[in-house]
Biotite code that builds the C-alpha atoms (Angstrom):
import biotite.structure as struc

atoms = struc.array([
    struc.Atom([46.923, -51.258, 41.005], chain_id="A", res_id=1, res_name="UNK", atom_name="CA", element="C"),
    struc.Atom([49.063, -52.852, 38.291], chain_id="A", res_id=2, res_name="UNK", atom_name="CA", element="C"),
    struc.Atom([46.601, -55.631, 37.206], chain_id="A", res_id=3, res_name="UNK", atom_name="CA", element="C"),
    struc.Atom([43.173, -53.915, 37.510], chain_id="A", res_id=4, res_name="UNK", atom_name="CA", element="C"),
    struc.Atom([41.094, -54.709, 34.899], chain_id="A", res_id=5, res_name="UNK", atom_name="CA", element="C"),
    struc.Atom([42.897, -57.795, 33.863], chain_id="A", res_id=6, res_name="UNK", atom_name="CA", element="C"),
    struc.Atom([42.360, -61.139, 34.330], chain_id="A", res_id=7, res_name="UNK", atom_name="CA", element="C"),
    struc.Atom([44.472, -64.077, 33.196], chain_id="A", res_id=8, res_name="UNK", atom_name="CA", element="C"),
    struc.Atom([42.717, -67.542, 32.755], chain_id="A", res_id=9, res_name="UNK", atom_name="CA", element="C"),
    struc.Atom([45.210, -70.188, 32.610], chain_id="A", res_id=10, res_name="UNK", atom_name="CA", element="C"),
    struc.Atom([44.603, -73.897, 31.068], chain_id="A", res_id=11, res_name="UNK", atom_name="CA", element="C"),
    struc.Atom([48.028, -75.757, 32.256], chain_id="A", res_id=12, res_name="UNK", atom_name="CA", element="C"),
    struc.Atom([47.042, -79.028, 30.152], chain_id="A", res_id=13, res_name="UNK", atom_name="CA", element="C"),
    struc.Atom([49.520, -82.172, 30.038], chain_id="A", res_id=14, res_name="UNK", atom_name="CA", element="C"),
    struc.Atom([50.952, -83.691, 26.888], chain_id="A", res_id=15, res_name="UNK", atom_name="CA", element="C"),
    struc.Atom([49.013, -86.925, 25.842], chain_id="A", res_id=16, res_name="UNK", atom_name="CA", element="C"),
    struc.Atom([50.439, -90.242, 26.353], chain_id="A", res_id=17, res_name="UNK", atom_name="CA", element="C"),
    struc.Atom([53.955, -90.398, 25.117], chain_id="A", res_id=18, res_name="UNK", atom_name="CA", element="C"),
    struc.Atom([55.848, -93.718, 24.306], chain_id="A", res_id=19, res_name="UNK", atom_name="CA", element="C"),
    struc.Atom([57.857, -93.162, 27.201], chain_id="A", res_id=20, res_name="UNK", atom_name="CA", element="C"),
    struc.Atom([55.260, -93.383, 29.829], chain_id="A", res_id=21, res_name="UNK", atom_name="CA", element="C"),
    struc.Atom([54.152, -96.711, 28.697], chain_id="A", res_id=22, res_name="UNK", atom_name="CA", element="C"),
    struc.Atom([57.670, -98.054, 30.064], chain_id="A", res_id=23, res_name="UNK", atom_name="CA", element="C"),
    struc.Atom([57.373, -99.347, 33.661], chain_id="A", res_id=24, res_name="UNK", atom_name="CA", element="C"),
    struc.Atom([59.195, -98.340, 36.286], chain_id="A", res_id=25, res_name="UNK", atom_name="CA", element="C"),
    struc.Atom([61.579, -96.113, 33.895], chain_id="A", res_id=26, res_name="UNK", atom_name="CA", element="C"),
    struc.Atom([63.807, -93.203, 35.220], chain_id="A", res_id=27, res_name="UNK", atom_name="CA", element="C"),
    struc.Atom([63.401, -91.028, 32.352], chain_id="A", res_id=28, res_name="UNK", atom_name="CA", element="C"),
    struc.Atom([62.935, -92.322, 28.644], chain_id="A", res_id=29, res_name="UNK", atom_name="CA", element="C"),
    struc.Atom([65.805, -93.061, 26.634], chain_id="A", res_id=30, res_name="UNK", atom_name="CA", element="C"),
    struc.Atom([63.764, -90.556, 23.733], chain_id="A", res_id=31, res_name="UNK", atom_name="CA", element="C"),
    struc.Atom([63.795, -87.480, 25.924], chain_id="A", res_id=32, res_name="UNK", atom_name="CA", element="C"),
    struc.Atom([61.754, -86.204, 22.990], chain_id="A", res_id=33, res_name="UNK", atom_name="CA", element="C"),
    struc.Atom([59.243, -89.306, 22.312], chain_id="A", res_id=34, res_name="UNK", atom_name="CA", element="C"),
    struc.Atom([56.227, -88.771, 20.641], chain_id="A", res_id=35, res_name="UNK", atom_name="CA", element="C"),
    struc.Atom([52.548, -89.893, 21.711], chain_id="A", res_id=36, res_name="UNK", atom_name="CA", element="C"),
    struc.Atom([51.342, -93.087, 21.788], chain_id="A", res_id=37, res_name="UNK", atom_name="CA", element="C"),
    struc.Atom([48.164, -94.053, 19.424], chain_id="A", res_id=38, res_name="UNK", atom_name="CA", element="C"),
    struc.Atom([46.010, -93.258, 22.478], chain_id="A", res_id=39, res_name="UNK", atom_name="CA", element="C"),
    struc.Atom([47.810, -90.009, 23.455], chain_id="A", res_id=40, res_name="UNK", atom_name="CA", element="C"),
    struc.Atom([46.328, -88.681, 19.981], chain_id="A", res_id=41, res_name="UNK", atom_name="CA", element="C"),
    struc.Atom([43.018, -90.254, 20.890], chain_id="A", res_id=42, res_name="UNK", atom_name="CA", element="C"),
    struc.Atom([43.001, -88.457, 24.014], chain_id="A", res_id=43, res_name="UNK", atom_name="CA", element="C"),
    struc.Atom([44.282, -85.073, 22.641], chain_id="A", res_id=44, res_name="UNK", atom_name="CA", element="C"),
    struc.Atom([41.455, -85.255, 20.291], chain_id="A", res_id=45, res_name="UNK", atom_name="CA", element="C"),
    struc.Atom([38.834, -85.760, 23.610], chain_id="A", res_id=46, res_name="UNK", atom_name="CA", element="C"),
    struc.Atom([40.768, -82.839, 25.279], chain_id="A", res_id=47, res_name="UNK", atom_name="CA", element="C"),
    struc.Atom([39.802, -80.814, 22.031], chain_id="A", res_id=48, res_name="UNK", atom_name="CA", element="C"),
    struc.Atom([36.229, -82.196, 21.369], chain_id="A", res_id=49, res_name="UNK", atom_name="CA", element="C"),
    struc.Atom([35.425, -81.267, 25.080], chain_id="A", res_id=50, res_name="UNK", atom_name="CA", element="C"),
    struc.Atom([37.095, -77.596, 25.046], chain_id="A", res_id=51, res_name="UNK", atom_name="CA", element="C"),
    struc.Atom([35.150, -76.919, 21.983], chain_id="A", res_id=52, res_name="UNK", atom_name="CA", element="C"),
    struc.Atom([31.872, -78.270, 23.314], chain_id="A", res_id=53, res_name="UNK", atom_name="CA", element="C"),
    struc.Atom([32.152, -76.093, 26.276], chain_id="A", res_id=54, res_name="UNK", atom_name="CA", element="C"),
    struc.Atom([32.424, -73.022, 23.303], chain_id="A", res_id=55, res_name="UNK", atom_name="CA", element="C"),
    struc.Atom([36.243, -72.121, 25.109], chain_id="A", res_id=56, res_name="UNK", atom_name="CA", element="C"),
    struc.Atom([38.099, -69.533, 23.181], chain_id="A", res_id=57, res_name="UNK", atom_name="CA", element="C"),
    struc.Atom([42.414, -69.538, 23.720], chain_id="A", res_id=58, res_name="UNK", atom_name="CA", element="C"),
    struc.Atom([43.148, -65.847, 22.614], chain_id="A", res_id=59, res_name="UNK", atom_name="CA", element="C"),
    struc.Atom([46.361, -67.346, 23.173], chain_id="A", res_id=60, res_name="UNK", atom_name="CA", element="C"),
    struc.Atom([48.057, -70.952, 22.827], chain_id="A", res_id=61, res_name="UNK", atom_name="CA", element="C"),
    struc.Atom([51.456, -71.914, 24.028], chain_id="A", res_id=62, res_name="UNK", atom_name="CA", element="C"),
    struc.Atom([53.068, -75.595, 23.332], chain_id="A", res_id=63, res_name="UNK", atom_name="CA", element="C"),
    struc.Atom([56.185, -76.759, 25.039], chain_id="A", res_id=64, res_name="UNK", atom_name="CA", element="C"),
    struc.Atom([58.674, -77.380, 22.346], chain_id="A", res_id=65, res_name="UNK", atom_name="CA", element="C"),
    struc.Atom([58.780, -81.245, 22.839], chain_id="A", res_id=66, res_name="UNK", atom_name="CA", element="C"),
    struc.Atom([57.146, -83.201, 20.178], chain_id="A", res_id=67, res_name="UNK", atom_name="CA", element="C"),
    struc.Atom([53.956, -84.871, 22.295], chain_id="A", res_id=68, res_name="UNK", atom_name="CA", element="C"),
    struc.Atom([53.404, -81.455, 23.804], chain_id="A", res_id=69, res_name="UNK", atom_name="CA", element="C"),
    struc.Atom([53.242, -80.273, 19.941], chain_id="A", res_id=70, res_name="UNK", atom_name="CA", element="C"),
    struc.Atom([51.599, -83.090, 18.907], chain_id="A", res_id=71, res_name="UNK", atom_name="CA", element="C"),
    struc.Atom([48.474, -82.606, 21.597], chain_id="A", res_id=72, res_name="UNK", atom_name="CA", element="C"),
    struc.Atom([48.351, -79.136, 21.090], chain_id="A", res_id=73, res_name="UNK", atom_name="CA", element="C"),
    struc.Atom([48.091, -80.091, 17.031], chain_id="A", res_id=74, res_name="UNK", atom_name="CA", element="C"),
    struc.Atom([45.400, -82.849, 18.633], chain_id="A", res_id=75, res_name="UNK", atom_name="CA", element="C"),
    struc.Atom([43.259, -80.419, 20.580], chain_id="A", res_id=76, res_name="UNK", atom_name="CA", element="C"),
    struc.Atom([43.130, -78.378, 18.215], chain_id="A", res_id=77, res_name="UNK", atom_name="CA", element="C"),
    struc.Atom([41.769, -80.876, 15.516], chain_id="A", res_id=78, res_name="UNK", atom_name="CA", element="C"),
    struc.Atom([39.058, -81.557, 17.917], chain_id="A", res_id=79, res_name="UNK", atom_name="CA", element="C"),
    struc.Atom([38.205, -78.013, 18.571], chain_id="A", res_id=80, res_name="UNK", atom_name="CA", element="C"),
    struc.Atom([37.800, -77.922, 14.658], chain_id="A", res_id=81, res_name="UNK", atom_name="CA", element="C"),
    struc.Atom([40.386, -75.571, 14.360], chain_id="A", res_id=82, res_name="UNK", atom_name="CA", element="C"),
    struc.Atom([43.014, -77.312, 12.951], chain_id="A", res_id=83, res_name="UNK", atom_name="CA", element="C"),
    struc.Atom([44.919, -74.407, 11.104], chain_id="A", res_id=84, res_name="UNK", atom_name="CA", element="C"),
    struc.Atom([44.661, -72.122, 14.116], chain_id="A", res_id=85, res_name="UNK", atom_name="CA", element="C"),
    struc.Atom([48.451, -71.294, 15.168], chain_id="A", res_id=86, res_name="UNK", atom_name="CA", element="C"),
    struc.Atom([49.945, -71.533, 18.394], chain_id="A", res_id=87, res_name="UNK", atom_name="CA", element="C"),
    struc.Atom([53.675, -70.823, 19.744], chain_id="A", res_id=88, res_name="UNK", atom_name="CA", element="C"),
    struc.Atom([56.474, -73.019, 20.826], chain_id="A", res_id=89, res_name="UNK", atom_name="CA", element="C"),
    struc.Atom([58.272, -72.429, 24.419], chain_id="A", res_id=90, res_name="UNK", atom_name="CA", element="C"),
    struc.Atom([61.716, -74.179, 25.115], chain_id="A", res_id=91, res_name="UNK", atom_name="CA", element="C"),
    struc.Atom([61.055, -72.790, 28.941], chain_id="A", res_id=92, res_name="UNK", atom_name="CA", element="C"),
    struc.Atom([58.650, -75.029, 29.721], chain_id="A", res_id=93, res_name="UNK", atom_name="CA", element="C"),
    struc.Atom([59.948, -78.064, 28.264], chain_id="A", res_id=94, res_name="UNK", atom_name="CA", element="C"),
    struc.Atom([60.371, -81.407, 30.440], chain_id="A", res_id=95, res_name="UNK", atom_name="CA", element="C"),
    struc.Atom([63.107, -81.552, 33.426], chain_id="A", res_id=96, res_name="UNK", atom_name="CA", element="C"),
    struc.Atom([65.878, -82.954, 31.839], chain_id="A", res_id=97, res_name="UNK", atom_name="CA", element="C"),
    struc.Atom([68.171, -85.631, 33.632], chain_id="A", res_id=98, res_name="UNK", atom_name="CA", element="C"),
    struc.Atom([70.325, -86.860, 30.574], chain_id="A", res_id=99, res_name="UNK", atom_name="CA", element="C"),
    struc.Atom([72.263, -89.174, 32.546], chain_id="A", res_id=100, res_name="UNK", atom_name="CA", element="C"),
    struc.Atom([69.410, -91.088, 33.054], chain_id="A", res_id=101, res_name="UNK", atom_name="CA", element="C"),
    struc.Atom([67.987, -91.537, 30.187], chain_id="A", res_id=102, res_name="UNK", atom_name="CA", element="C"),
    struc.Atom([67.000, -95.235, 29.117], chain_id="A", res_id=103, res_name="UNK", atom_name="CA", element="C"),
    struc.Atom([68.038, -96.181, 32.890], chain_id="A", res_id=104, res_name="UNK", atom_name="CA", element="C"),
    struc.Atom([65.439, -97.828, 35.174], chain_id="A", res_id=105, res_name="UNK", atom_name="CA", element="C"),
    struc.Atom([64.547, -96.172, 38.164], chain_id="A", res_id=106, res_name="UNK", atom_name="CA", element="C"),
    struc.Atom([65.408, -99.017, 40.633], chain_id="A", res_id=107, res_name="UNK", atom_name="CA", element="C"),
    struc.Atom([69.072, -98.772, 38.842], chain_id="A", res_id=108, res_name="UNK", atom_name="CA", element="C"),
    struc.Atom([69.590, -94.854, 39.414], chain_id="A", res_id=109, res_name="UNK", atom_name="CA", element="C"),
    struc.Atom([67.439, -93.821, 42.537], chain_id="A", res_id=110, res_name="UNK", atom_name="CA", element="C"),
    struc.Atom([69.384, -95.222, 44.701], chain_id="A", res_id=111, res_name="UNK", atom_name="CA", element="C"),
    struc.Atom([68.916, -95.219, 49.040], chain_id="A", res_id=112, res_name="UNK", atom_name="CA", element="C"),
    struc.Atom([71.884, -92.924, 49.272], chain_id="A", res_id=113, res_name="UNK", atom_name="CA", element="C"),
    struc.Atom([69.887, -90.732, 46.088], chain_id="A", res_id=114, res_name="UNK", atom_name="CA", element="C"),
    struc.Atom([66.905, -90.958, 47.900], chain_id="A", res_id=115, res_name="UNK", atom_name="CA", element="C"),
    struc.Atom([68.408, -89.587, 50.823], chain_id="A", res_id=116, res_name="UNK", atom_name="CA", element="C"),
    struc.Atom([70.167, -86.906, 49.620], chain_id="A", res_id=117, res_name="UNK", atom_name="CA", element="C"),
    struc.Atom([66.895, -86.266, 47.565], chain_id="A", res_id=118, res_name="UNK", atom_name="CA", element="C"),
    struc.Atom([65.085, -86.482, 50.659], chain_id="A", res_id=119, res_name="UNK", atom_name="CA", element="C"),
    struc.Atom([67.527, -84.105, 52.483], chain_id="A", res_id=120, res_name="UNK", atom_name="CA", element="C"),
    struc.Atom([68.004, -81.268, 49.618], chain_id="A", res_id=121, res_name="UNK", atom_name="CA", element="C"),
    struc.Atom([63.937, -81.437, 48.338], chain_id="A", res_id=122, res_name="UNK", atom_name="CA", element="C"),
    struc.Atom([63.472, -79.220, 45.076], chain_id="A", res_id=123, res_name="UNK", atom_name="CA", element="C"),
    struc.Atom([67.063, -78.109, 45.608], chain_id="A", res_id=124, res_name="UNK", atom_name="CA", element="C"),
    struc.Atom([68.170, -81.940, 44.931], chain_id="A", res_id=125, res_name="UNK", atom_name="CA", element="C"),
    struc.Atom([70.495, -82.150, 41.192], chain_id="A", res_id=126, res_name="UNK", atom_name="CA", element="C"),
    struc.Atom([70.161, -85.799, 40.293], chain_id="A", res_id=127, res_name="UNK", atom_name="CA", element="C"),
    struc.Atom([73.574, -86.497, 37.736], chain_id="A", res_id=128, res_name="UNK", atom_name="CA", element="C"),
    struc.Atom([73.702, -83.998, 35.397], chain_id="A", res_id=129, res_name="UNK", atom_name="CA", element="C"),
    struc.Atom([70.298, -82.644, 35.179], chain_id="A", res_id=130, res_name="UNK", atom_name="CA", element="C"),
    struc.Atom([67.855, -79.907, 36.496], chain_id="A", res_id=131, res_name="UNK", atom_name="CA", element="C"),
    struc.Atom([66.778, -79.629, 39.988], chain_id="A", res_id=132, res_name="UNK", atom_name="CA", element="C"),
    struc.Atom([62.722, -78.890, 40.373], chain_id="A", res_id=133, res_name="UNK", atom_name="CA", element="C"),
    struc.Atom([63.967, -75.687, 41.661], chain_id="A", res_id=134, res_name="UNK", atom_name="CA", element="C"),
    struc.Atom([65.926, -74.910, 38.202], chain_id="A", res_id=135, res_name="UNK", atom_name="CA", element="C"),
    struc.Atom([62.749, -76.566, 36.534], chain_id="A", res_id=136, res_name="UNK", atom_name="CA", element="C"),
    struc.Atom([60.784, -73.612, 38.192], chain_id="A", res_id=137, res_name="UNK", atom_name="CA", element="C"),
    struc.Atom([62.546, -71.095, 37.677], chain_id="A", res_id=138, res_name="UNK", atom_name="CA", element="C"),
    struc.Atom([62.873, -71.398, 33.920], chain_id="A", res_id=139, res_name="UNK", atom_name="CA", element="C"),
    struc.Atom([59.497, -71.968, 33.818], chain_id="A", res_id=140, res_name="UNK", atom_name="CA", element="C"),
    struc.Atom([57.799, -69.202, 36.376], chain_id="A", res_id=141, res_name="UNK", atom_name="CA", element="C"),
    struc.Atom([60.205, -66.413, 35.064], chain_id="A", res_id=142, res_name="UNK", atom_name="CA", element="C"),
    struc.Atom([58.482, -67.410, 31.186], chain_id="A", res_id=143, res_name="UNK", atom_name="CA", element="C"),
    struc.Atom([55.039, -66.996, 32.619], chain_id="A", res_id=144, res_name="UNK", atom_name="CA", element="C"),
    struc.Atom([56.182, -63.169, 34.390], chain_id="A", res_id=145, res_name="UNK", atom_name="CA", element="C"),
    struc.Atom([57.256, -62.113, 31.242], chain_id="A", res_id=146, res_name="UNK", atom_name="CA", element="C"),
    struc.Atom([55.500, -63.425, 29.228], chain_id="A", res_id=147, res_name="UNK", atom_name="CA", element="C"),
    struc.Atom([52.185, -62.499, 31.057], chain_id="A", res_id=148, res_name="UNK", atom_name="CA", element="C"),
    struc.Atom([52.500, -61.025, 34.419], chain_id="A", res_id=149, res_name="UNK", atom_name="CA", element="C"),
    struc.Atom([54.618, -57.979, 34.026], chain_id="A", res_id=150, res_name="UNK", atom_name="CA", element="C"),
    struc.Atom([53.780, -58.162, 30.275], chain_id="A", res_id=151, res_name="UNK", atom_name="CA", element="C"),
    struc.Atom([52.899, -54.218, 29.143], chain_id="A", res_id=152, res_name="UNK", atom_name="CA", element="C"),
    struc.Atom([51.243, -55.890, 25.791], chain_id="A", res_id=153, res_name="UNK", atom_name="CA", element="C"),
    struc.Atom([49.329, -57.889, 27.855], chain_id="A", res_id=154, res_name="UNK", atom_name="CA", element="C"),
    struc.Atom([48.375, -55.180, 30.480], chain_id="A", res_id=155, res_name="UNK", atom_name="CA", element="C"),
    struc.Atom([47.340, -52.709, 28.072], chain_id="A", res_id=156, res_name="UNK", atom_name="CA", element="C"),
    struc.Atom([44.782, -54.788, 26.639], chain_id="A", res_id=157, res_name="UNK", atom_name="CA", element="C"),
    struc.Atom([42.819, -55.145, 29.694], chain_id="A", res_id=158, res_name="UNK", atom_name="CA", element="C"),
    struc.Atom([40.259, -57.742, 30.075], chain_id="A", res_id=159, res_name="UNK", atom_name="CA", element="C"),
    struc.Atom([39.880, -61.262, 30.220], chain_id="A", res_id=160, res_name="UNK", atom_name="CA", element="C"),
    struc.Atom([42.663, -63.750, 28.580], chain_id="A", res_id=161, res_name="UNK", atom_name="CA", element="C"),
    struc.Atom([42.043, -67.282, 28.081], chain_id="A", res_id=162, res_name="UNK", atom_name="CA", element="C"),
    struc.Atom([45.370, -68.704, 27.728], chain_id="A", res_id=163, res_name="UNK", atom_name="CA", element="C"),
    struc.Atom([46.445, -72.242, 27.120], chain_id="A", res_id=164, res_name="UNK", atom_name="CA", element="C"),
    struc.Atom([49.875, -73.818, 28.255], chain_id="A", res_id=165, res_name="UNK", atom_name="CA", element="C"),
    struc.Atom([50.448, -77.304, 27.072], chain_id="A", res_id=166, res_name="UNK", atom_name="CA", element="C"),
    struc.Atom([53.507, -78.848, 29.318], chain_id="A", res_id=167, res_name="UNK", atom_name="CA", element="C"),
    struc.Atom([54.224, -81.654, 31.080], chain_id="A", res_id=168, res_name="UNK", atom_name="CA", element="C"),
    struc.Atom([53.873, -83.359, 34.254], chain_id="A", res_id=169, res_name="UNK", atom_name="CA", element="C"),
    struc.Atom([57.121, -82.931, 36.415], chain_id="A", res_id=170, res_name="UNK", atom_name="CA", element="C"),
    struc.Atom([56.890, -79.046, 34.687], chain_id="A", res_id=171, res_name="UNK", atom_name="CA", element="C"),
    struc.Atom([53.639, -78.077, 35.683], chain_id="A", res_id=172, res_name="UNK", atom_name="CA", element="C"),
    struc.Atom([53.925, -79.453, 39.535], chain_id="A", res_id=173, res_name="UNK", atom_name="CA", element="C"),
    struc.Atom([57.227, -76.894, 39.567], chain_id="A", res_id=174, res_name="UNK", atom_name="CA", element="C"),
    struc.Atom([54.942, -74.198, 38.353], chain_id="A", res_id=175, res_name="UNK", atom_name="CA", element="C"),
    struc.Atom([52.295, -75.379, 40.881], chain_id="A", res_id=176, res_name="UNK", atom_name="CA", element="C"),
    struc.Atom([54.534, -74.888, 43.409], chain_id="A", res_id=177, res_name="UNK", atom_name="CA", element="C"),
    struc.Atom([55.679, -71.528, 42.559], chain_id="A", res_id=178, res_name="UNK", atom_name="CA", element="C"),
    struc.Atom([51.622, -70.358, 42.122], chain_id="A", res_id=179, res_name="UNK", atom_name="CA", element="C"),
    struc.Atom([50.592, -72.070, 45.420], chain_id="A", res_id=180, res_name="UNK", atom_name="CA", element="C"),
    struc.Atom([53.742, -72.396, 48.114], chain_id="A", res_id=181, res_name="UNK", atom_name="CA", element="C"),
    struc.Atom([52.699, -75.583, 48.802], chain_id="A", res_id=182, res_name="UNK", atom_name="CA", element="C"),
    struc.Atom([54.948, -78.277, 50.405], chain_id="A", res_id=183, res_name="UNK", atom_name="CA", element="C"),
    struc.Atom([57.065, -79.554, 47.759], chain_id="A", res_id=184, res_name="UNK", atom_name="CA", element="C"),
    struc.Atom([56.198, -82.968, 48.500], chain_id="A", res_id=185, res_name="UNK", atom_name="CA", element="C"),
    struc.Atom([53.063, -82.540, 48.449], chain_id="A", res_id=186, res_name="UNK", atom_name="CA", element="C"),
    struc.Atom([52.554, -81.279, 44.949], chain_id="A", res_id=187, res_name="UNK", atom_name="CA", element="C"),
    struc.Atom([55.092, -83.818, 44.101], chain_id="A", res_id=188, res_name="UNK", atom_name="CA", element="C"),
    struc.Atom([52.007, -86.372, 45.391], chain_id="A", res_id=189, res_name="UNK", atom_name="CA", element="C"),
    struc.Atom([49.955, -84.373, 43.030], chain_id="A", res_id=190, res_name="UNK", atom_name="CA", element="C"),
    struc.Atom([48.263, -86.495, 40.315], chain_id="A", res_id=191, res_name="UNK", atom_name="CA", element="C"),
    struc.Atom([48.060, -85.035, 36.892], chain_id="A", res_id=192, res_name="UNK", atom_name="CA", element="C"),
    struc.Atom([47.441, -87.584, 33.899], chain_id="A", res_id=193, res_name="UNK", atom_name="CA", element="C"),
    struc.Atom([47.344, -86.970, 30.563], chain_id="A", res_id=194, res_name="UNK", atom_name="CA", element="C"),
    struc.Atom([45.328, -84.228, 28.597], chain_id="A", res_id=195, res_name="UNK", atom_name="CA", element="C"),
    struc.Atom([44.035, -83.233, 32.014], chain_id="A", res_id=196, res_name="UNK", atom_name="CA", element="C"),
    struc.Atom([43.226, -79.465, 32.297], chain_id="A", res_id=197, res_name="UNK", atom_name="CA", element="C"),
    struc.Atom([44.298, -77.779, 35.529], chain_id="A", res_id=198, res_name="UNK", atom_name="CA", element="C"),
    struc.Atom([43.062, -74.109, 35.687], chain_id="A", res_id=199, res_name="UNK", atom_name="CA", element="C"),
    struc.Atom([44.601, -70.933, 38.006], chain_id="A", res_id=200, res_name="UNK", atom_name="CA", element="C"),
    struc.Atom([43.430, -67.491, 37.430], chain_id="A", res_id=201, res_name="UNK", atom_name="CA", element="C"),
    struc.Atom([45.445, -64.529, 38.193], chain_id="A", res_id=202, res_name="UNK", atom_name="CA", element="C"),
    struc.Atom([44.385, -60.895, 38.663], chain_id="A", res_id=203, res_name="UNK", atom_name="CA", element="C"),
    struc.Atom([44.211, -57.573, 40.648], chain_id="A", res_id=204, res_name="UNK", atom_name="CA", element="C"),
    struc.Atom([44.215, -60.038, 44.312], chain_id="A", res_id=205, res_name="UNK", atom_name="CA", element="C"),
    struc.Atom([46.950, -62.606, 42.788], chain_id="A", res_id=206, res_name="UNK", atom_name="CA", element="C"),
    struc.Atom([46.733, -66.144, 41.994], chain_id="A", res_id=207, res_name="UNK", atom_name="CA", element="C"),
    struc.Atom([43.681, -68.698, 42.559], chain_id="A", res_id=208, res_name="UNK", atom_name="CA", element="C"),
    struc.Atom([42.939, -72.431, 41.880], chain_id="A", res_id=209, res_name="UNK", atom_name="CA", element="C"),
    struc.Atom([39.819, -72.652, 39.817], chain_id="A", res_id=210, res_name="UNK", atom_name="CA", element="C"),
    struc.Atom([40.894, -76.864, 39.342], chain_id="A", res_id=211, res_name="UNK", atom_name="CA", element="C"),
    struc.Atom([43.806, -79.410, 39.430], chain_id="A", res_id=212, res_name="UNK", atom_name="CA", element="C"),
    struc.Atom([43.966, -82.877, 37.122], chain_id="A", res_id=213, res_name="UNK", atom_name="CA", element="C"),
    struc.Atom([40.140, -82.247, 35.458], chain_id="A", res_id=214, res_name="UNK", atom_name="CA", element="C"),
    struc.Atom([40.728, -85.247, 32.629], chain_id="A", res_id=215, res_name="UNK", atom_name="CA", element="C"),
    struc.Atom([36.964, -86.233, 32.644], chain_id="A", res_id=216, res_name="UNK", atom_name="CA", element="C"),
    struc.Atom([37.085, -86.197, 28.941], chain_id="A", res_id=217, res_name="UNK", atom_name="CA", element="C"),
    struc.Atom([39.646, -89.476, 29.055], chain_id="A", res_id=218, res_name="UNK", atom_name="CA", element="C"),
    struc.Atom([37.560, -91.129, 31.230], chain_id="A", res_id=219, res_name="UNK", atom_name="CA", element="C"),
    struc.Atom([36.092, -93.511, 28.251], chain_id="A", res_id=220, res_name="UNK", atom_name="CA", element="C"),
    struc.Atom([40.182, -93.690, 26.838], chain_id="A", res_id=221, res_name="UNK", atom_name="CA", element="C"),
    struc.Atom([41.560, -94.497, 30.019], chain_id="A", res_id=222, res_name="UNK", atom_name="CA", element="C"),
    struc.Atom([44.848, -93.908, 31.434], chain_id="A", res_id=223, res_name="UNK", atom_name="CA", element="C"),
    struc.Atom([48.159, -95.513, 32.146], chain_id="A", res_id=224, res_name="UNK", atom_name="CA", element="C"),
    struc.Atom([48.072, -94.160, 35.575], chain_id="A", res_id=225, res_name="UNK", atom_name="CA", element="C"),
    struc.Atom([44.680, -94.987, 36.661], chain_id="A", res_id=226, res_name="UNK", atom_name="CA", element="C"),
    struc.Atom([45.982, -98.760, 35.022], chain_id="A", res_id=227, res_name="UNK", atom_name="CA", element="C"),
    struc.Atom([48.290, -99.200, 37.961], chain_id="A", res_id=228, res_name="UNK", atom_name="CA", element="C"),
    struc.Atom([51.700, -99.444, 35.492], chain_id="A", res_id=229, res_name="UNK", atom_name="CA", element="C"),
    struc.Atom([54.181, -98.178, 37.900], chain_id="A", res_id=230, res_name="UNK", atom_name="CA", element="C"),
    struc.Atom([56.778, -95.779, 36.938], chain_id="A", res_id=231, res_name="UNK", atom_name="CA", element="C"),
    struc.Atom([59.704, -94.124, 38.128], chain_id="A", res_id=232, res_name="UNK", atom_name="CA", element="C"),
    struc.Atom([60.038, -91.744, 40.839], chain_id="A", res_id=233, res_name="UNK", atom_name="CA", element="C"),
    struc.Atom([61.508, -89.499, 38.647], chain_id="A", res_id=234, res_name="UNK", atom_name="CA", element="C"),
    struc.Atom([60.449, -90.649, 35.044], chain_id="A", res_id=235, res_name="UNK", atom_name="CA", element="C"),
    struc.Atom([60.075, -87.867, 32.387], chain_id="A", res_id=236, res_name="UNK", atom_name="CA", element="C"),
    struc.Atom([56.752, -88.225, 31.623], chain_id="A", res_id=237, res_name="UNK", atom_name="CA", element="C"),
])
């Protein structure tokens, strides 16, 4: 069996706050790469502080190459006190990217006939010029194969590997949906707010959920989410 004796421990963890998501109702932020709000570092700090409380030990971090995935993953690590601890940066697992929609509001772009054709096509659906959640996917699930799954450095180890992915939101439901085969929609329905941890293990049987959206550690920060500011269908969080 090609995975006995190895485990894989995944952390998917979403950026902190970004300036973008504090826009209502916005398609996708006119900063595709905006940085975190004051409270996104507050809460990248809590996602640290409660990692390193609960003695959890990444034998390997990867950061989207955004700048608030970067800047949590700098965050977290401050409040796991290891600040000079190194990590590496991913262009696959970046953000979906609709450029044509950036700065645009989502009641201007998503239109009834884009929300049918949406509707119709599902992750297939290309808004403008940008990705599809199926492109958005497969960027991102062929990374994680190589990088991991089929990986003969990885394999060769053996063991157990804690390893810690620091994306984003529309990004990690595409993965989601590539670990699970759920309904598209439904992950789409899937909350996931900021700094939360949502854990999958895979070994010798395949993938399992261990937990989705765990952001108990924000609870005292809050979140824009949980605040009731409505955004975009779409928005680039």
């Amino acid at each position: 069996m090609k995975h006995k004796g190895n485990e894989f421990q995944f952390y998917f963890i979403r950026h902190g706050e970004s300036e973008t998501n504090i826009v209502p109702g916005i398609a996708a932020g006119r900063n595709f790469d905006a940085p975190m709000t004051p409270r996104g570092h507050k809460q990248a700090l809590a996602l640290g502080s409660r990692l390193g409380e609960s003695n959890i030990i990444f034998d390997r971090i990867y950061s989207s190459s955004l700048k608030r995935a970067v800047e949590t993953t700098e965050g977290m690590l401050k409040g796991m006190n290891l600040p000079n601890d190194s990590f590496e940066i991913v262009d696959a697992i970046i953000e979906r990217q609709i450029p044509a929609w950036r700065g645009k509001m989502a009641n201007e772009v998503i239109t009834p006939d884009v929300k049918i054709l949406s509707g119709e096509k599902g992750k297939w659906f290309q808004p403008a010029d940008g990705e599809s959640e199926r492109q958005v996917e497969r960027r991102a699930s062929q990374w994680i194969e190589e990088e991991f799954i089929d990986n003969d450095e990885w394999l060769e180890r053996g063991g157990i590997h804690k390893i810690a992915i620091i994306t984003h939101g529309i990004t990690m439901r595409c993965i989601f949906h590539f670990i699970t085969g759920c309904d598209s929609n439904f992950i789409r329905r899937t909350q996931i707010l900021n700094c939360s941890i949502s854990r999958f293990n895979f070994g010798p049987s395949g993938w399992s959920i261990v937990s989705l959206n765990d952001a108990c550690h924000t609870r005292l920060i809050g979140d824009i989410q949980n605040e009731g500011i409505e955004q975009g269908d779409t928005v680039t969080p």
